[in-house]
C-alpha positions as CSV (number, residue, x, y, z in Angstrom):
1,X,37.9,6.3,42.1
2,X,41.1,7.5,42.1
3,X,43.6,6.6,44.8
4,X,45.4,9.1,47.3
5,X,48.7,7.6,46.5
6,X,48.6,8.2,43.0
7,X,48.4,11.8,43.3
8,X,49.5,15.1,45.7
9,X,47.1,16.2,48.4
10,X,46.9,19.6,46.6
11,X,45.2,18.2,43.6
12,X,42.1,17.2,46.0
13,X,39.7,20.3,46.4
14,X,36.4,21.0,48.0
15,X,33.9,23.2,45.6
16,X,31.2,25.5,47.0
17,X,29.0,23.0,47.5
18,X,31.3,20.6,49.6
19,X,32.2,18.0,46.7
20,X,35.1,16.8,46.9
21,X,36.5,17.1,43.3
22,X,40.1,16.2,41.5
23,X,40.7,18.7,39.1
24,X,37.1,18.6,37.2
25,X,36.1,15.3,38.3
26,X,34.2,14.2,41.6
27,X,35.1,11.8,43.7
28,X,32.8,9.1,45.0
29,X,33.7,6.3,47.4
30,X,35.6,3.0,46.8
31,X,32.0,1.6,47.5
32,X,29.7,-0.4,45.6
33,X,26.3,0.7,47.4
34,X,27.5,4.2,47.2
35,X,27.9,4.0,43.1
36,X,24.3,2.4,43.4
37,X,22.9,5.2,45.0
38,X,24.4,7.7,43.1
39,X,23.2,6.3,39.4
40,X,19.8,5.7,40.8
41,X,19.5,9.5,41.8
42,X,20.7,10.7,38.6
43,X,18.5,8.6,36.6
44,X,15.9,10.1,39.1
45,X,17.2,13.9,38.2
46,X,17.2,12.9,34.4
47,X,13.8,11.0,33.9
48,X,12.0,13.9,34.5
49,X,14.0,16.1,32.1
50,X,13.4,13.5,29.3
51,X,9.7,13.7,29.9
52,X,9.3,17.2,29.9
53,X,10.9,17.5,26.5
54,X,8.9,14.2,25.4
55,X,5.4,16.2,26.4
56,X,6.8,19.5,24.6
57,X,7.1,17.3,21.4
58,X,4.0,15.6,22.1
59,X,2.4,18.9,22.4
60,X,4.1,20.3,19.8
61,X,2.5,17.4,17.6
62,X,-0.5,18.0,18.3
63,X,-1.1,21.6,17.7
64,X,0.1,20.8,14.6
65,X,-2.4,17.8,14.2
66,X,-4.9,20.1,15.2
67,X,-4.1,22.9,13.1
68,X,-4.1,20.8,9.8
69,X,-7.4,19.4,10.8
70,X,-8.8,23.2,11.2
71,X,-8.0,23.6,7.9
72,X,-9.1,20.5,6.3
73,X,-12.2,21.5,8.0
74,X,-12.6,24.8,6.8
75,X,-12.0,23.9,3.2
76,X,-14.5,21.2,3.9
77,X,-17.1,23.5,4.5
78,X,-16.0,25.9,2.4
79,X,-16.7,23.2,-0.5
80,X,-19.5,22.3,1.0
81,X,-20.9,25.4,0.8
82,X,-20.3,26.0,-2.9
83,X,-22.0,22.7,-3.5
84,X,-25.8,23.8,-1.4
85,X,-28.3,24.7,-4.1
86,X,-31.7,26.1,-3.9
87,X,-34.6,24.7,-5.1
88,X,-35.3,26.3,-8.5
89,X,-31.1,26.6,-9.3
90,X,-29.8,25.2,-12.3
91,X,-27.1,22.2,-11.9
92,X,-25.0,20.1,-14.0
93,X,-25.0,16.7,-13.9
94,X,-21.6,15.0,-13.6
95,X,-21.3,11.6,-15.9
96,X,-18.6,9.6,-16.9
97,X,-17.7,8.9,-21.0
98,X,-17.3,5.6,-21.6
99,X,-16.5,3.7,-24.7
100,X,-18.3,0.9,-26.2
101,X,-15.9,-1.6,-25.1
102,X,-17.2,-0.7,-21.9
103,X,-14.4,1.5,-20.0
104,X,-13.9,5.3,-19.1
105,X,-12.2,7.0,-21.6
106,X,-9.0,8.4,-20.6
107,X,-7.9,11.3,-22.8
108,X,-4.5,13.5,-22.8
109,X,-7.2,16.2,-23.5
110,X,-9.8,17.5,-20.8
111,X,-12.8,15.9,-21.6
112,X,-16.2,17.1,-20.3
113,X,-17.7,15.5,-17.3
114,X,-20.9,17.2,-17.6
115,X,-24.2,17.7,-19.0
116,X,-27.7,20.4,-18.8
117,X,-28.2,22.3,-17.1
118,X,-31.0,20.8,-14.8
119,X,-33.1,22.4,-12.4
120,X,-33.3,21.6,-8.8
121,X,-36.7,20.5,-7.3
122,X,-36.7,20.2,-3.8
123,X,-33.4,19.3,-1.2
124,X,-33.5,15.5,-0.2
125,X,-31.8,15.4,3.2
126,X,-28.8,17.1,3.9
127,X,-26.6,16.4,1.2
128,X,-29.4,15.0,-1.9
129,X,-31.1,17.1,-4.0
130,X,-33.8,15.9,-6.5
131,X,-33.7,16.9,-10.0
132,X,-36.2,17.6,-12.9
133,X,-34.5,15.4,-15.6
134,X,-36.1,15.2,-19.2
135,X,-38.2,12.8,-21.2
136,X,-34.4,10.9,-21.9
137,X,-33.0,10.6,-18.7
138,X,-36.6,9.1,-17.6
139,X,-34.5,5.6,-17.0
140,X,-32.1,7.6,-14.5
141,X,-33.5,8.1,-10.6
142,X,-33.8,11.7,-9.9
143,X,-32.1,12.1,-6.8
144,X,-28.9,13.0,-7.1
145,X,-25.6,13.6,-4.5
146,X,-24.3,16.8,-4.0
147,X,-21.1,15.5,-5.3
148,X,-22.9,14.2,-8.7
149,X,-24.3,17.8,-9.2
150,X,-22.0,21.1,-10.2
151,X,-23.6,24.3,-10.2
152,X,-24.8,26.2,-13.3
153,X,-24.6,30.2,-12.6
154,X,-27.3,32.0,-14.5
155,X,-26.5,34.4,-17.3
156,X,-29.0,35.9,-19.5
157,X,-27.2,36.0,-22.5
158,X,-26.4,32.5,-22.5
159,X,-28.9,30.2,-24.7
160,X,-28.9,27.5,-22.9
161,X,-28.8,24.1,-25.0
162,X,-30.1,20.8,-23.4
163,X,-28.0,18.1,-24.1
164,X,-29.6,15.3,-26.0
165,X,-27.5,12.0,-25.0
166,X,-29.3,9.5,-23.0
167,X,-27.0,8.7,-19.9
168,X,-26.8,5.1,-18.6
169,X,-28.4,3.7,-14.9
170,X,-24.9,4.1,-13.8
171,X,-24.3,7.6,-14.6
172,X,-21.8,6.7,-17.6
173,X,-22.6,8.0,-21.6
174,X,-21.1,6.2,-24.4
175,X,-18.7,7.8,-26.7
176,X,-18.5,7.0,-30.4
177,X,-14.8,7.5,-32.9
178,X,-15.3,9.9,-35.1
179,X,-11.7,9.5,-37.0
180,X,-8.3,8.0,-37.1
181,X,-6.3,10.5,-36.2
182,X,-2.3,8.9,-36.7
183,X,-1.2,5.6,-35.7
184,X,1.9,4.5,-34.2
185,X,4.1,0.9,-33.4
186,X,5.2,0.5,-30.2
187,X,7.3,-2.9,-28.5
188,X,5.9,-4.3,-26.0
189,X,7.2,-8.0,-24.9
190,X,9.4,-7.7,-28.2
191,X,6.3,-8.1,-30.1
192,X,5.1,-4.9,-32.3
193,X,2.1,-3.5,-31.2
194,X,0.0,-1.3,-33.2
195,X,-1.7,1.6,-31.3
196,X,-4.5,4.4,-33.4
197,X,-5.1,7.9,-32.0
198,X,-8.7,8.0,-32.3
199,X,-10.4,11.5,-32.0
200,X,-13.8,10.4,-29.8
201,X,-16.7,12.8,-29.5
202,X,-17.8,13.5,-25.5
203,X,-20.7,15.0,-25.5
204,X,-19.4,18.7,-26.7
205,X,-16.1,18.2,-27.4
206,X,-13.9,16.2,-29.3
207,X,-10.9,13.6,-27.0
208,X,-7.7,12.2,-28.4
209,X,-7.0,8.8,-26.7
210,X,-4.2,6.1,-28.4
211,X,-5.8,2.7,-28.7
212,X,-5.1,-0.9,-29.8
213,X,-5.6,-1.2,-33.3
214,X,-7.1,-4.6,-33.3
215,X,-9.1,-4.0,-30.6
216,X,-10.5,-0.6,-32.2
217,X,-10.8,-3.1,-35.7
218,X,-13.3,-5.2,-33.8
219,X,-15.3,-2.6,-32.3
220,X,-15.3,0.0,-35.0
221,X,-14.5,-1.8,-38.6
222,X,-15.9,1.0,-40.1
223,X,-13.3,3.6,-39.0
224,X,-10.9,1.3,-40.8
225,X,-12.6,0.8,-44.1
């Protein structure tokens, strides 16, 4: 509120609209319930501006929520299509190396994950398929997850090897050492600790994998002898 004795008549125009303005400003009454009124209405004129661009990003999130899941979705199926098999298809069966101190064996070098191939017998639901396993893996139960099997695509010129290991209840086949590879001392605490890269055999293939030397001592005296 400015008052008319501080500045010249002139300086007091009506716009278009029939404001009365001072230079860029508009002038409102010396009058509390006036000020009131005025704030309320342009919290009225504002509110619904804010909500409009609240739903627009609401929206906005949500086409983007929806278009992730569409995808997720589609890879899902896709994957769940490469894992289907027929009866009479040849599968792997996946199975974790263990060593005999009774954990996975976690190598630096890929180690393989799966053995057979088996043949599929008969679908088991929707996502179970039973498996002729041999004489060995009589101990296992022969349905298996679609998640447990990876499929085997036929080749004639392949000669296809069964894999003699006898796999644990739990899905888990024990790895033996086969050599001491190099060894290494490492600090740990301030206290020297020994560590052996032992070269383990997984089913095909060969793994590297650093151990504790006293620990390896204990389980495998022989590799030290």
């Amino acid at each position: 509120m400015v008052g008319t004795d501080q500045v010249e008549n002139d300086d007091f125009k009506l716009d278009a609209q029939g404001v009365l303005r001072l230079c860029n400003r508009i002038c409102i009454p010396d009058d509390v319930d006036s000020k009131r009124a005025i704030l309320e209405e342009g919290h009225r004129i504002l509110g619904p501006e804010i909500d409009r661009e609240t739903t627009e990003k609401v929206k906005l999130i949500r086409e983007k929520i929806k278009t992730s899941q569409s995808r997720h979705k589609s890879y899902h199926d896709n994957r769940r299509k490469d894992l289907e098999f027929q009866a009479g298809d040849h599968v792997f069966l996946r199975v974790t190396p263990v060593t005999a101190v009774g954990r996975a064996l976690k190598s630096k070098k890929f180690t393989p994950c799966f053995i057979a191939p088996y043949q599929i017998s008969k679908k088991v639901g929707n996502m179970a398929y039973r498996v002729a396993l041999p004489p060995n893996l009589s101990n296992l139960h022969d349905v298996f997850h679609m998640s447990q099997l990876w499929k085997y695509i036929s080749d004639t010129s392949h000669a296809i090897h069964m894999d003699d290991v006898q796999v644990w209840d739990n899905l888990t086949v024990e790895t033996m050492p086969v050599r001491i590879e190099d060894c290494e001392i490492t600090m740990l605490r301030g206290k020297e600790i020994i560590l052996v890269k032992l070269v383990w055999s997984a089913t095909t293939e060969e793994s590297l994998a650093l151990e504790l030397e006293s620990k390896m001592r204990k389980s495998y005296p022989e590799l030290f002898d």
